[in-house]
N, C-alpha and C positions, 0 to 999 in steps of 0.2 A: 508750549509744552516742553521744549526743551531747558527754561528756566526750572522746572516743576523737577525735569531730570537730577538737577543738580542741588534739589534741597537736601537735609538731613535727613536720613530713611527711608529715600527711596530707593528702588532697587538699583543697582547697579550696570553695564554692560555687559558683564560677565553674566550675573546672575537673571538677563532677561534672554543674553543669548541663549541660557542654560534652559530655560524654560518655555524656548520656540518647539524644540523636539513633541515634549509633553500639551502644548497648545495647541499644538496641529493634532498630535494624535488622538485629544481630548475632541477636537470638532469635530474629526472626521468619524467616529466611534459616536460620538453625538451625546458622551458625557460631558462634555462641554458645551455647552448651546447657544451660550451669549456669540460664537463666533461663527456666525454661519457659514454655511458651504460656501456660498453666493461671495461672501466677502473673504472666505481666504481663496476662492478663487481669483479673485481679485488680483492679491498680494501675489501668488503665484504669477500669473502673468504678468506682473511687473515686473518680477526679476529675471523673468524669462525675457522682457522685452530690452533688459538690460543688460542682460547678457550674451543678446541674438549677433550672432554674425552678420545677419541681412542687414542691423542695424548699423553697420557702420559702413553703408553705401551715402547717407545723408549725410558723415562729417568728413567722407570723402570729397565728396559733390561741396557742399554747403563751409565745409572746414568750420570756423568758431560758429554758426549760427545752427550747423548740424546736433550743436554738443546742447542746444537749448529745451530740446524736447528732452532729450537724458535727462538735465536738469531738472524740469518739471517731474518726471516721473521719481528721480530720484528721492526728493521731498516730499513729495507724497508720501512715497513707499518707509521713506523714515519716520515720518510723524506715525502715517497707519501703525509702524510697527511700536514706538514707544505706545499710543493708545491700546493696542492691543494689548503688549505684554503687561504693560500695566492693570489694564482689566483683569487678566488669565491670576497673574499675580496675587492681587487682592481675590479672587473668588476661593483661590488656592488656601490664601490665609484665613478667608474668613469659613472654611471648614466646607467648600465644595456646596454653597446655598443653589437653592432651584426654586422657582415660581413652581406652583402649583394651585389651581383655579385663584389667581387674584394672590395666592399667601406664600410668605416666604417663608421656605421648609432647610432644615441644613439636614446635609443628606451624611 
């Protein structure tokens, strides 16, 4: 996913930072749909777990082996978000489309 970041035309960091505001507030409103509650709940509490103060009793304890689970969560929470915004992205450009019974409607 990250090679895909860096072809010609795709969005940029700036321009997906730009577009987390309106992603979130697109699923939560439920004009957005592709991104469910379930899964940006998700994403939420990974950057909560990444930014918990509790969290850093295991790289206190553990030192480099504490910083592994950050690790993990980190990459996840990266890739989730290039996949996401890139979805949010494309729905955006392709004029706001919504399934309806089976058919695709642009709204």
């Amino acid at each position: 996913m990250l090679v895909q970041g860096r072809k010609p035309g795709t969005p940029g960091l700036a321009d997906r930072a730009g577009a987390l505001p309106r992603m979130v507030a697109g699923a939560l409103t439920g004009r957005y749909s592709v991104l469910t509650r379930g899964r940006l709940a998700m994403l939420v509490l990974a950057v909560a777990y990444l930014v918990s103060p509790v969290d850093l009793v295991p790289e206190a304890v553990l030192s480099v082996f504490g910083l592994i689970d950050d690790g993990f969560i980190a990459l996840w929470l990266g890739g989730a978000l290039l996949v996401e915004t890139q979805r949010f992205l494309d729905w955006e450009r392709d004029g706001h489309p919504t399934v309806v019974d089976g058919d695709l409607v642009h709204a």
